[in-house]
MMTF fields as JSON, N, C-alpha, C and O atoms, coordinates in Angstrom:
{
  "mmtfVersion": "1.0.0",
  "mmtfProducer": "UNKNOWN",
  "numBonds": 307,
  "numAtoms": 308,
  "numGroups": 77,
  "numChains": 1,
  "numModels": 1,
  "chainsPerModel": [1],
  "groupsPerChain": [77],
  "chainIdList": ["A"],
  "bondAtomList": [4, 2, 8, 6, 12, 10, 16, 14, 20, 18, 24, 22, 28, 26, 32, 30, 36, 34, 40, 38, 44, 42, 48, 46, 52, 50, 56, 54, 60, 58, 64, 62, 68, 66, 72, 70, 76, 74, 80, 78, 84, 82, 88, 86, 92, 90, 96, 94, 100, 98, 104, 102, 108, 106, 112, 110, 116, 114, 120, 118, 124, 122, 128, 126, 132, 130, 136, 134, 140, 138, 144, 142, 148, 146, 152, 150, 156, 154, 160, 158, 164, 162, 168, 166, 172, 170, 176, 174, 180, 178, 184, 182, 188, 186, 192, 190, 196, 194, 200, 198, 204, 202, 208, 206, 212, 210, 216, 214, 220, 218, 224, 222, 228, 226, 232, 230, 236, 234, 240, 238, 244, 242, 248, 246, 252, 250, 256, 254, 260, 258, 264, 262, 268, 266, 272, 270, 276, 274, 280, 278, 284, 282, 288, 286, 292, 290, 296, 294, 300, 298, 304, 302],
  "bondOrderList": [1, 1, 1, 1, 1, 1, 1, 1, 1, 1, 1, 1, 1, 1, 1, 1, 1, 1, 1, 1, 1, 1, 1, 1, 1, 1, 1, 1, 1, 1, 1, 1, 1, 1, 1, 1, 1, 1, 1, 1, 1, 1, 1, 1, 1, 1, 1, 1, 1, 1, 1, 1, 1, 1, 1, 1, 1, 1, 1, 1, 1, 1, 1, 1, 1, 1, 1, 1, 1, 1, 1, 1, 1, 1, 1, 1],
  "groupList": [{"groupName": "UNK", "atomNameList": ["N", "CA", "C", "O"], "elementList": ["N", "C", "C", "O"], "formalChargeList": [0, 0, 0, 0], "bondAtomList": [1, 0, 2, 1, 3, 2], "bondOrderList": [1, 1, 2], "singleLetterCode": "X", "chemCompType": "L-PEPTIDE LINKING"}],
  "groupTypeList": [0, 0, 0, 0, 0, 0, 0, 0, 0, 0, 0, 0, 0, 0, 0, 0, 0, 0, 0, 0, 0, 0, 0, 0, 0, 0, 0, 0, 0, 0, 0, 0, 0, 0, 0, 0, 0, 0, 0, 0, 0, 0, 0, 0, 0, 0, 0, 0, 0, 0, 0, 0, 0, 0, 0, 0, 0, 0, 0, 0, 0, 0, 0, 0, 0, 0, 0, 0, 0, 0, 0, 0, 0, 0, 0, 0, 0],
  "groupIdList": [1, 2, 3, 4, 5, 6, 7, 8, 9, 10, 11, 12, 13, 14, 15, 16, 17, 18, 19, 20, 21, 22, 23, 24, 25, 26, 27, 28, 29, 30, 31, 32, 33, 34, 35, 36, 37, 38, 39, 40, 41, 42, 43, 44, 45, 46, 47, 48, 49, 50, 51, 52, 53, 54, 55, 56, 57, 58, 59, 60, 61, 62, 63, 64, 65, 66, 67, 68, 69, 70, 71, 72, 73, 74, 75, 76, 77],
  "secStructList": [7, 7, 2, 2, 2, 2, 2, 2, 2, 2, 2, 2, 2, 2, 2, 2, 2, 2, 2, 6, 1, 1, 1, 7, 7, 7, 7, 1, 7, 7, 7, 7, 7, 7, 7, 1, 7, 7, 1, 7, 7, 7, 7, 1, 1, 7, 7, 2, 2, 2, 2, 2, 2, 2, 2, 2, 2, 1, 1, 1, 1, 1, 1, 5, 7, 1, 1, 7, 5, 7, 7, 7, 7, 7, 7, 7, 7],
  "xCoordList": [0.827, 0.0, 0.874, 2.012, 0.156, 1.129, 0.831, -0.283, 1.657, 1.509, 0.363, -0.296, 0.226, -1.021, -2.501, -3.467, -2.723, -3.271, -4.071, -5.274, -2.947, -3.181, -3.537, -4.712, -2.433, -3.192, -4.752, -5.582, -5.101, -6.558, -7.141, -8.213, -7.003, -8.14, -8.297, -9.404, -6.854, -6.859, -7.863, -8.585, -7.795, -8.394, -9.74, -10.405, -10.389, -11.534, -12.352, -13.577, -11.512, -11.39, -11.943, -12.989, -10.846, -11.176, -12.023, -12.168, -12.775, -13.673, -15.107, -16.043, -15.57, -16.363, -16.927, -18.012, -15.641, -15.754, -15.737, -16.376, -15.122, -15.838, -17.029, -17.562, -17.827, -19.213, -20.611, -21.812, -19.714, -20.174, -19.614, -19.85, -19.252, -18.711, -20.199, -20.678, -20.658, -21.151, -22.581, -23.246, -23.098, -24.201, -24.536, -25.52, -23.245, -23.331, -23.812, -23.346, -25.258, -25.454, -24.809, -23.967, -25.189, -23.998, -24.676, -25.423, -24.187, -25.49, -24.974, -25.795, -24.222, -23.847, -22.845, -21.843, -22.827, -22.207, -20.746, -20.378, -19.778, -18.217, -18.58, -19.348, -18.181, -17.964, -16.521, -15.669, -16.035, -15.323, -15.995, -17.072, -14.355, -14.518, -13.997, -12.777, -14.618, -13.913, -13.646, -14.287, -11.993, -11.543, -11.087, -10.745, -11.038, -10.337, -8.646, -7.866, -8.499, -7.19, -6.682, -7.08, -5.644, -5.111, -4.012, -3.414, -3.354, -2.518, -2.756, -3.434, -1.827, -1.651, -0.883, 0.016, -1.362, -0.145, 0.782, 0.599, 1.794, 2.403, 3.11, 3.516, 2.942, 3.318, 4.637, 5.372, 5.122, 6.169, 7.241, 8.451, 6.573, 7.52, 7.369, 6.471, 8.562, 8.887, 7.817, 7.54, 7.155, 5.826, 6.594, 7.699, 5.674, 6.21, 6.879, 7.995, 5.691, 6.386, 7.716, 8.494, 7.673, 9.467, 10.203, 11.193, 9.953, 11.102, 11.263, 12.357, 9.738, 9.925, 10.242, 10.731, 9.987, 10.73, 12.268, 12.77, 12.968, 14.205, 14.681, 15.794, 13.765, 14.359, 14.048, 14.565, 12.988, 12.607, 13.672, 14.014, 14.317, 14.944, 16.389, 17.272, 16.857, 18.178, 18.019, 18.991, 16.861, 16.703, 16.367, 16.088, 16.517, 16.381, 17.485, 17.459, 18.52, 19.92, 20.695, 20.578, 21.193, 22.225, 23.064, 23.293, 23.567, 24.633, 24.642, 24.743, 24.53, 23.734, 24.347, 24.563, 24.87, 24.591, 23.595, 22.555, 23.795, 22.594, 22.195, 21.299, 22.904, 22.602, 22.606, 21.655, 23.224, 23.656, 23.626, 23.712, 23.413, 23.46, 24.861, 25.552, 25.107, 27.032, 26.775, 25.769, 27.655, 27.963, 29.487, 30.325, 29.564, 31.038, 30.595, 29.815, 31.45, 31.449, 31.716, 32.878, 31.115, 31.505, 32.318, 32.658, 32.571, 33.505, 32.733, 32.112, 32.437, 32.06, 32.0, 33.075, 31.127, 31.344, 31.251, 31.448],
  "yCoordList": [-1.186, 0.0, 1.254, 1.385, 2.064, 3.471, 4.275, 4.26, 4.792, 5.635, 6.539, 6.543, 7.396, 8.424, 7.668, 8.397, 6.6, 5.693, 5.101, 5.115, 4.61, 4.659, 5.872, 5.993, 7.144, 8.22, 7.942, 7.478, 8.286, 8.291, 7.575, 8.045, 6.608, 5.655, 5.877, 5.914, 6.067, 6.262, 7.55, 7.439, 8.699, 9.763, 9.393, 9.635, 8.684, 8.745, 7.227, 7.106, 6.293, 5.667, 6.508, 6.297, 8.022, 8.438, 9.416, 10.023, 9.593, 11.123, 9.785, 10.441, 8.477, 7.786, 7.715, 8.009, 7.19, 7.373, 8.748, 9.01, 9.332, 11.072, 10.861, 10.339, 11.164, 11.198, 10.206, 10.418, 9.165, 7.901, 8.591, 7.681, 9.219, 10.169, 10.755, 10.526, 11.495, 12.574, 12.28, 13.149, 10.903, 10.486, 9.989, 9.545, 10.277, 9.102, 10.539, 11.678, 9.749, 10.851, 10.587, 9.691, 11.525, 11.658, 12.604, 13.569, 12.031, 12.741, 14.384, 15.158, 14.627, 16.032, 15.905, 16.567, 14.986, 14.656, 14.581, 14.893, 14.418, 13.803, 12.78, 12.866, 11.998, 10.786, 10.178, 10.297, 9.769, 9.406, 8.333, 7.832, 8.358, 7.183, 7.87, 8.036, 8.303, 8.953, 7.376, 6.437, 8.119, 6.595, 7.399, 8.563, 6.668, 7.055, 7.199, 8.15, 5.547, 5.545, 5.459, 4.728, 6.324, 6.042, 5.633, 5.823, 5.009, 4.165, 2.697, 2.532, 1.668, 0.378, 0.635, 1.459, -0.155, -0.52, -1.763, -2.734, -1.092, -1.949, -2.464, -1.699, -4.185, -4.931, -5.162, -5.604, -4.659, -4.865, -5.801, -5.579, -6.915, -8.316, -8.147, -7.605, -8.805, -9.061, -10.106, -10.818, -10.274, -11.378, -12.638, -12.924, -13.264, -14.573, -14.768, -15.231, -14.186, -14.56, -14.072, -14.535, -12.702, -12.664, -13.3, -13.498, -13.908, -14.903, -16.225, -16.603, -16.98, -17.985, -17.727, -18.576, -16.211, -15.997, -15.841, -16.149, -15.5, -15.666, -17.08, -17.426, -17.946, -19.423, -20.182, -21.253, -19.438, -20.347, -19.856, -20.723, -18.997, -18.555, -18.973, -18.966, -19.33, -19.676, -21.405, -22.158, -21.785, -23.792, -23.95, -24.986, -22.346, -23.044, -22.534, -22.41, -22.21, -21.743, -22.723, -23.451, -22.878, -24.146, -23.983, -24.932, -22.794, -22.93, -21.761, -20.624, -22.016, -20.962, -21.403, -22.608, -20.829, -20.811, -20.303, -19.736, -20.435, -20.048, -18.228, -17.677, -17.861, -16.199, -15.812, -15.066, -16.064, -15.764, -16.909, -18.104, -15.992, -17.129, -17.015, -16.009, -18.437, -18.02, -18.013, -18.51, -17.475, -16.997, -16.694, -16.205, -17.165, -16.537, -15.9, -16.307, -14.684, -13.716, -14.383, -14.769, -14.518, -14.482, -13.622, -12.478, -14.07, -12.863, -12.577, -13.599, -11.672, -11.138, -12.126, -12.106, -12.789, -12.804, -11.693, -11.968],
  "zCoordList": [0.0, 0.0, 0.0, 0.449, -0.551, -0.767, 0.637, 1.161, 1.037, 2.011, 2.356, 3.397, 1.173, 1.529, 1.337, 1.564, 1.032, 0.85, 2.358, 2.621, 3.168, 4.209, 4.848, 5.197, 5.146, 5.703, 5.189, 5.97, 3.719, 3.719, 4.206, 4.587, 4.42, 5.12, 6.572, 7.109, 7.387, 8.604, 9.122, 10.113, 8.35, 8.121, 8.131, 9.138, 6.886, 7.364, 8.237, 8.232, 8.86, 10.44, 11.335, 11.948, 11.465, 12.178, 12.439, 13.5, 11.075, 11.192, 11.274, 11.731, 11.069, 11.007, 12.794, 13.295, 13.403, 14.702, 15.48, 16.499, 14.987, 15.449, 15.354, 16.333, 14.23, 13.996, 14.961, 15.129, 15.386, 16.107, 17.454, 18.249, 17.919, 19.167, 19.843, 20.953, 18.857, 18.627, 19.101, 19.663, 18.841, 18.811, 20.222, 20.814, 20.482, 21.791, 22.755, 22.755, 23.767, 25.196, 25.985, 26.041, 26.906, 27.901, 28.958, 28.793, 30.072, 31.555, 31.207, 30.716, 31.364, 31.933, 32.74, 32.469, 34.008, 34.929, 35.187, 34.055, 35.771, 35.618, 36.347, 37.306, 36.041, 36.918, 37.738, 36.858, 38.596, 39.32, 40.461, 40.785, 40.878, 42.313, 43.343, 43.333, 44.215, 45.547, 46.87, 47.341, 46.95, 47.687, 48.746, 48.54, 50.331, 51.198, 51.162, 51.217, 51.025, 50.203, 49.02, 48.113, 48.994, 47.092, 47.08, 46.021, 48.044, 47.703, 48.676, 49.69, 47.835, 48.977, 50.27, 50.436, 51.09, 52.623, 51.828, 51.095, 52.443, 51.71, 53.754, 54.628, 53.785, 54.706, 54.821, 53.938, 56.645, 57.023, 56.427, 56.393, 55.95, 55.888, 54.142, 53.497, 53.701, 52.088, 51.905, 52.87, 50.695, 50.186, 50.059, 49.597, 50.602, 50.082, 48.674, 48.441, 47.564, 46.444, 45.852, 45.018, 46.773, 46.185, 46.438, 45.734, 47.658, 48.311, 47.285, 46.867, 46.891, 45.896, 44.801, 44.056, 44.371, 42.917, 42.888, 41.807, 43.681, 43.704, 43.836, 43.438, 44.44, 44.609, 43.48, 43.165, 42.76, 41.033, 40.378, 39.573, 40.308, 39.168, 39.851, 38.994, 41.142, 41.111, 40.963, 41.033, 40.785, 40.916, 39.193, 38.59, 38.566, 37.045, 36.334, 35.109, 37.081, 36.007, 36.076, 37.062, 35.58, 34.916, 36.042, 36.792, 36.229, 37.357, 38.256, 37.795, 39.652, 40.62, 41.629, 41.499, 42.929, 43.921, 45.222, 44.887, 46.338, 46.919, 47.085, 47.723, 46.52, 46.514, 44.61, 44.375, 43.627, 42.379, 41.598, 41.882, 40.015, 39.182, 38.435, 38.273, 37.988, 37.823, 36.319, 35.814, 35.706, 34.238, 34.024, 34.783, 32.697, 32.208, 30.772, 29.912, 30.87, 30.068, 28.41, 28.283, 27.535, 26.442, 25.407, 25.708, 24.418, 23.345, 22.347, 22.057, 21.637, 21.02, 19.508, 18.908, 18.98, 17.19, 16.106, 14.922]
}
C-alpha cells in the first residue's frame, strides 16, 4: 500500500468514529470514584512470592549458587 493511501483511510477511520462520538449521550455529569485511600499498605515483611521468585529462578539456572546465578562472560562474534 502506498503511504497516503493509508493516511486516507486512517483519516476517514477516524472522522467515522468522530461522527459515532457525537451520537453518543452523555449525563452532563463527571464521573469518578472517591476513595479514602489512594494508595496500597504496603506490609512490614517481604511477600512470600518474592522470596519464591528468587528461589525459582536460582533452581532453574544451569549454574547458581545459593545467593547468584554463575555466568562466564563471552567474546564477542
Amino acid at each position: 500500500m502506498d503511504k497516503t493511501q493509508i493516511q486516507k483511510q486512517a483519516k476517514e477511520i477516524l472522522d467515522k468514529f468522530a461522527s459515532a462520538l457525537e451520537k453518543v449521550e452523555t449525563s452532563g455529569e463527571d464521573s469518578y470514584v472517591d476513595r479514602g485511600d489512594f494508595e496500597r499498605q504496603e506490609k512490614d515483611k517481604p511477600k512470600q512470592t518474592e522470596k519464591d521468585f528468587k528461589k525459582r529462578i536460582l533452581e532453574n539456572a544451569p549454574n547458581s549458587n545459593p545467593d547468584f546465578i554463575l555466568t562466564e562472560k563471552g567474546s564477542w562474534k
